[in-house]
Residue frames as qw, qx, qy, qz and C-alpha x, y, z in Angstrom:
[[0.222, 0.412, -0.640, 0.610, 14.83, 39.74, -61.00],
 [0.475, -0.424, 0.301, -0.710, 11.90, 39.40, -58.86],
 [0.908, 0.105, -0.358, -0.190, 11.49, 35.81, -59.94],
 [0.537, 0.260, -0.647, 0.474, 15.28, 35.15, -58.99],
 [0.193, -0.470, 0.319, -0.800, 14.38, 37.02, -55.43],
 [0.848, -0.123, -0.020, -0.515, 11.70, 34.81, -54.77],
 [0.955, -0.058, -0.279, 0.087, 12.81, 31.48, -55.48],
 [0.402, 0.353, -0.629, 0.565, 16.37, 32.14, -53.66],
 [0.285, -0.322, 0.560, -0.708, 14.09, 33.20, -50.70],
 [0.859, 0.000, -0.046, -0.510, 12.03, 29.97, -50.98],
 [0.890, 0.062, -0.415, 0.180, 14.52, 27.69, -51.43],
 [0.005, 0.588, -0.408, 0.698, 16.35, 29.69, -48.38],
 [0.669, -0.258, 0.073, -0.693, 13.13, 28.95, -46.38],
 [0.884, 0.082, -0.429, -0.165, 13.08, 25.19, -48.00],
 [0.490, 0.299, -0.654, 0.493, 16.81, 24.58, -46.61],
 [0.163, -0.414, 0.512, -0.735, 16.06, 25.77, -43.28],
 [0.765, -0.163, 0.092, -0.616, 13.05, 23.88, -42.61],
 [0.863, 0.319, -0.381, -0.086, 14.67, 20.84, -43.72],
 [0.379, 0.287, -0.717, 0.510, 17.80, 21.05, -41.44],
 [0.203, -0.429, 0.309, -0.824, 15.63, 21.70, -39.03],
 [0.940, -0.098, 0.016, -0.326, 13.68, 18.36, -39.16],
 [0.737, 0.351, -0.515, 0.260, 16.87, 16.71, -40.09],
 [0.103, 0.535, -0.584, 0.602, 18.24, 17.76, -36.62],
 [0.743, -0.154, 0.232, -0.608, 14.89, 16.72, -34.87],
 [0.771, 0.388, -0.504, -0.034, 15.79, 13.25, -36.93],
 [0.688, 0.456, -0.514, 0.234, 18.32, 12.82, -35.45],
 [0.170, -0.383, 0.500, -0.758, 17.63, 13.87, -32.15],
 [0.879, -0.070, 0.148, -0.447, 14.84, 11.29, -31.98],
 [0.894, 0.184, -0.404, -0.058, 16.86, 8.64, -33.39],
 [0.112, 0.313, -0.709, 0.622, 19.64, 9.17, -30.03],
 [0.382, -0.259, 0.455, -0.762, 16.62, 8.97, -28.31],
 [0.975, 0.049, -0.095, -0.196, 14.99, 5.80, -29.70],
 [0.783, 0.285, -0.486, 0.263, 18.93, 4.00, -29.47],
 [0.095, 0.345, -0.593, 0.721, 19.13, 5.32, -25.82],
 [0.178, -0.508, -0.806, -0.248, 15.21, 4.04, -25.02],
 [0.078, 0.258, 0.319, -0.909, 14.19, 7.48, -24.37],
 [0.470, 0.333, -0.256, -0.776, 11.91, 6.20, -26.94],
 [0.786, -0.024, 0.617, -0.020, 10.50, 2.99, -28.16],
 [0.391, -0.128, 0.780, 0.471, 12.51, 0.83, -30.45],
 [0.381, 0.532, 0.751, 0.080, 9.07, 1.11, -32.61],
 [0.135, 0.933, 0.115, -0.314, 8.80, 5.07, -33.21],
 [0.661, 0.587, 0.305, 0.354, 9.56, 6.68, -36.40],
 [0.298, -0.618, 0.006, 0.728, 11.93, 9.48, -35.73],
 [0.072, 0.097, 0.319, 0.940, 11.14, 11.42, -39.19],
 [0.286, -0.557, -0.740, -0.246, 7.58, 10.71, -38.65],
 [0.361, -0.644, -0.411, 0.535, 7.96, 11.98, -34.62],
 [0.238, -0.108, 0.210, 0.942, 10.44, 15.57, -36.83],
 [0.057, -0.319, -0.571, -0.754, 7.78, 16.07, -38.93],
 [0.360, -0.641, -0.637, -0.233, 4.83, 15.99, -36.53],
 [0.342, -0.564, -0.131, 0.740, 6.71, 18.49, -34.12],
 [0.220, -0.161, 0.148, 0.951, 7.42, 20.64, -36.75],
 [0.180, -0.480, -0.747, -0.422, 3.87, 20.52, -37.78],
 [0.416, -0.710, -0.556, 0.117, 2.26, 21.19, -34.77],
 [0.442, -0.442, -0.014, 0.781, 5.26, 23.74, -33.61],
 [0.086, -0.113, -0.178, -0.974, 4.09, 26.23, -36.98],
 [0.257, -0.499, -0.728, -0.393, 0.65, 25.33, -36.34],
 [0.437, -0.587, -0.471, 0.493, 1.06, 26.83, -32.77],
 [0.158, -0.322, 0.128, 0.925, 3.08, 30.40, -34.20],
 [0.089, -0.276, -0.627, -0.723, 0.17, 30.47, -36.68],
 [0.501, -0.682, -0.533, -0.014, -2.44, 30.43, -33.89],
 [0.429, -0.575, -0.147, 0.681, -0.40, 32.76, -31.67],
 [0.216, -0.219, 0.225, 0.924, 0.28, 35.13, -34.20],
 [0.215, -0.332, -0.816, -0.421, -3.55, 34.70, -35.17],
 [0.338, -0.460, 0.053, -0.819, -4.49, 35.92, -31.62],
 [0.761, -0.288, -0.575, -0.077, -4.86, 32.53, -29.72],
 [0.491, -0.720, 0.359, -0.334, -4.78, 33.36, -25.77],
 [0.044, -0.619, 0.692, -0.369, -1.84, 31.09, -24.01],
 [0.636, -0.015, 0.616, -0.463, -4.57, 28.93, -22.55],
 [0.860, 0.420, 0.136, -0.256, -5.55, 27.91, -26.05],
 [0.739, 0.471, -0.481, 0.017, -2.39, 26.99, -27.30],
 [0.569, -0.333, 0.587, -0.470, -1.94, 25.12, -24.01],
 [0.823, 0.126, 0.449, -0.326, -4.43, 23.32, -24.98],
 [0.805, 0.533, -0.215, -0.147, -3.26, 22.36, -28.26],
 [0.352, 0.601, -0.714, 0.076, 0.28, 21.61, -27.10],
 [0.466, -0.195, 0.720, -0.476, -1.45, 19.54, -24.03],
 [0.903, 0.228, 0.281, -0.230, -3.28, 17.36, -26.95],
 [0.518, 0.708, -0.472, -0.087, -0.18, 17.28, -29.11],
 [0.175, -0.580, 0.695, -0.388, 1.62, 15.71, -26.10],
 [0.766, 0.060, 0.455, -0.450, -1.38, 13.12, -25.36],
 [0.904, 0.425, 0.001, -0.055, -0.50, 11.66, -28.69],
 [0.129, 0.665, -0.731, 0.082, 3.49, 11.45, -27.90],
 [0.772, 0.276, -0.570, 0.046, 5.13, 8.06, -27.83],
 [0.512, -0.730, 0.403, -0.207, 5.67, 7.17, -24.16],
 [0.318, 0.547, -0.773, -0.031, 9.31, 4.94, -24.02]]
C-alpha cells in the first residue's frame, strides 16, 4: 500500500508541476503573439527556466538564504530574460 501511496503522490506532484509550466506556456506564447516578447523566444524553454529558478529560490529560502541573497539570484535570473 505504501508503494500505491507514493506513486499516486508523485504522479499528483508530476501533474501539478506540469500544468503549471503548461500555463506559463501559454502565458509566454500571448506574450510572444502580442510582442511582449520577441517573435524568437521559446515559450516552453522561457516555462521551464522560471520554474527552475522559481524552486531553486524556495530551496534557498527554505535553506536559510537572507532576502538580499535571493535578490540577488532573482536580479541575475532577470539579467538573462528576453527583452521584447
Amino acid at each position: 500500500m505504501g508503494i500505491t501511496r507514493k506513486s499516486s503522490a508523485h504522479d499528483t506532484l508530476i501533474a501539478w508541476h506540469d500544468d503549471a509550466r503548461a500555463r506559463l506556456r501559454h502565458r509566454f506564447q500571448r506574450a510572444i503573439d502580442e510582442g511582449d516578447l520577441p517573435s524568437g523566444a521559446d515559450p516552453e524553454l522561457l516555462a521551464r527556466y522560471v520554474m527552475t529558478v522559481a524552486n531553486g529560490i524556495a530551496v534557498q529560502a527554505a535553506g536559510g538564504a537572507t532576502r538580499s541573497e535571493l535578490q540577488q539570484v532573482a536580479d541575475a535570473a532577470l539579467r538573462n530574460w528576453p527583452s521584447a
